[in-house]
TORNU-265067 format. One record per atom (N, C-alpha, C): residue in one letter; z, x, y. Coordinates in steps of 0.001 Angstrom, whole numbers, plus 500000, padded with zeros to 6 digits. Each point is the difference from the previous one (the first is absolute). Last residue first. Example, Ala and Ser with C-alpha at 12.3 -4.5 7.8 and 13.67 -1.06 7.14 Angstrom:
<rs>
S507080512850497750 S500060500820501190 S500730499230501090 A499930500290494280 A500000499110501190 A500000500900501200 
</rs>
This chain:
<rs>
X302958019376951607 X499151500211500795 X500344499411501279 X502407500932495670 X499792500707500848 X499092499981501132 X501067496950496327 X501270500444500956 X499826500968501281 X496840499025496150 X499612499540501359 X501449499676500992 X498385504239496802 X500359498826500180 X499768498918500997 X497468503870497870 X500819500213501131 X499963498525499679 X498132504019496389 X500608498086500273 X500659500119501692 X496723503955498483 X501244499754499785 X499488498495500730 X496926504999498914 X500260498320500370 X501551499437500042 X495175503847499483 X501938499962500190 X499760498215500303 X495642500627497908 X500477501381500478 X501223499759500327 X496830498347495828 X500351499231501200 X501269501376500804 X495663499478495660 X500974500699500343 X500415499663501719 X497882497620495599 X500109499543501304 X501151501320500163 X496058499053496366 X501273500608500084 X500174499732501428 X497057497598495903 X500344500240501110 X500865500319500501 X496356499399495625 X501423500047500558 X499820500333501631 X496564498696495803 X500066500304501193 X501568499594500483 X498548500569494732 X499844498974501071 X500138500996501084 X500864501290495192 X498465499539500314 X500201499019501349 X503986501834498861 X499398500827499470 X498420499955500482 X504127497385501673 X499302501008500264 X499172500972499615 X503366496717498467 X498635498922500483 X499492501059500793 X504065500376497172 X499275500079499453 X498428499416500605 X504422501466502181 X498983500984499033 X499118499600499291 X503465497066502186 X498707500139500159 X498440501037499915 X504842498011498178 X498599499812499473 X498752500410500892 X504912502489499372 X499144499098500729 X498804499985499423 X502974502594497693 X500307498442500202 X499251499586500709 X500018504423499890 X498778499141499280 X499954498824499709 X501146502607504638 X500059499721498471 X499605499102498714 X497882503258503979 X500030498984500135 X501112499514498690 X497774504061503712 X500754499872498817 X500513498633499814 X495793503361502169 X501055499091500247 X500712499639498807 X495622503204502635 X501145500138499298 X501444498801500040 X494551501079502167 X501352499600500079 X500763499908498560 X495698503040502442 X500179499355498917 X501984499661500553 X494508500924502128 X501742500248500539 X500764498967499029 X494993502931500069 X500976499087499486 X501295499963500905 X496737503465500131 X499087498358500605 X501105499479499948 X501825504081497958 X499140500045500572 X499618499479501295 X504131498469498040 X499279500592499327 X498484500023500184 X505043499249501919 X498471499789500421 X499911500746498754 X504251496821500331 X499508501296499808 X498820500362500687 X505388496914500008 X498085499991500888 X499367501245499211 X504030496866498075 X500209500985500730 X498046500186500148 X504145495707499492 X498410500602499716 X500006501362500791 X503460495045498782 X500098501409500518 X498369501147499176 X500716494227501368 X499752500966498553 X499919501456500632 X500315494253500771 X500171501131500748 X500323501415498719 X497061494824499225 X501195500736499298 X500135501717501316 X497550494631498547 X500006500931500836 X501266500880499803 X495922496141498169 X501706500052499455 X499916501889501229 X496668494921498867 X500458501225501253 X501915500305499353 X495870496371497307 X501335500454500700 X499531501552500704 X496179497859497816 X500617499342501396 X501130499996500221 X497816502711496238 X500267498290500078 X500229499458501352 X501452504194500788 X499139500298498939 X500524498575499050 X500576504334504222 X499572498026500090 X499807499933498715 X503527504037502514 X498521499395499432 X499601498879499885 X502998504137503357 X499150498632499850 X498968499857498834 X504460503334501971 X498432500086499499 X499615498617499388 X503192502690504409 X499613498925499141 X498640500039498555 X502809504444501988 X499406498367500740 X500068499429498555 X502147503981501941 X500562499103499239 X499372498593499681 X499734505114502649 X499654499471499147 X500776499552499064 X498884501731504483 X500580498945499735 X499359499400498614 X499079504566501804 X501196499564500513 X500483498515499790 X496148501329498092 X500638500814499243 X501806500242500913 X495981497344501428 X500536499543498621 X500899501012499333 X498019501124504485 X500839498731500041 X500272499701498629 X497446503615499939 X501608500341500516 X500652498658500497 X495501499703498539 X500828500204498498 X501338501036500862 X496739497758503469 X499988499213498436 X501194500917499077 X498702502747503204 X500804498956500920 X500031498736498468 X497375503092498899 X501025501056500371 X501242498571500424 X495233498704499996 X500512499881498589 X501751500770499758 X497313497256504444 X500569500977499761 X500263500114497848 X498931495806502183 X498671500769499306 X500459501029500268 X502263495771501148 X500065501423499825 X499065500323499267 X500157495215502751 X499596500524498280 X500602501396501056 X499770495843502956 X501691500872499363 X499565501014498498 X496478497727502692 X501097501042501077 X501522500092499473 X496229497818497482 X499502501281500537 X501238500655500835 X501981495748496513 X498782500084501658 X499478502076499922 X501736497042495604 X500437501196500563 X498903500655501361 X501496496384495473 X498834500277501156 X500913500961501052 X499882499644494340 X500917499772501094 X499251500252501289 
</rs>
């Protein structure tokens, strides 16, 4: 994901208190050339180096099964809301 110099956090403190206040992201896999994406309640840990995520997926969804051996992607996104366009 490209990500200009003047918006990266390189804070690690500032990194895992934004995910641990908004945590509901997205987690992204690819696998064959589908994209299947799923919002997924996750709790933040550090371990040590590590900053290990914790998530819960059911098992109905197929998409447990395309993360084991592949590269995933978690999109943690900060407050938000729909504003209509009645309202503008």
């Amino acid at each position: 994901m490209y990500s200009p110099p003047y918006n990266r956090v390189e804070d690690r403190a500032e990194l895992v208190a934004f995910m641990r206040a908004h945590n509901f992201p997205v987690l992204v896999t690819g696998l064959g050339g589908a994209l299947h994406a799923s919002h997924l309640p996750a709790m933040i840990h550090e371990h040590g180096e590590q900053i290990v995520i914790d998530m819960h997926m059911a098992h109905a969804n197929p998409q447990w099964r395309e993360f084991f051996d592949e590269e995933v992607m978690l999109i943690f996104t900060g407050p938000h809301a729909y504003i209509s366009p009645r309202w503008y």
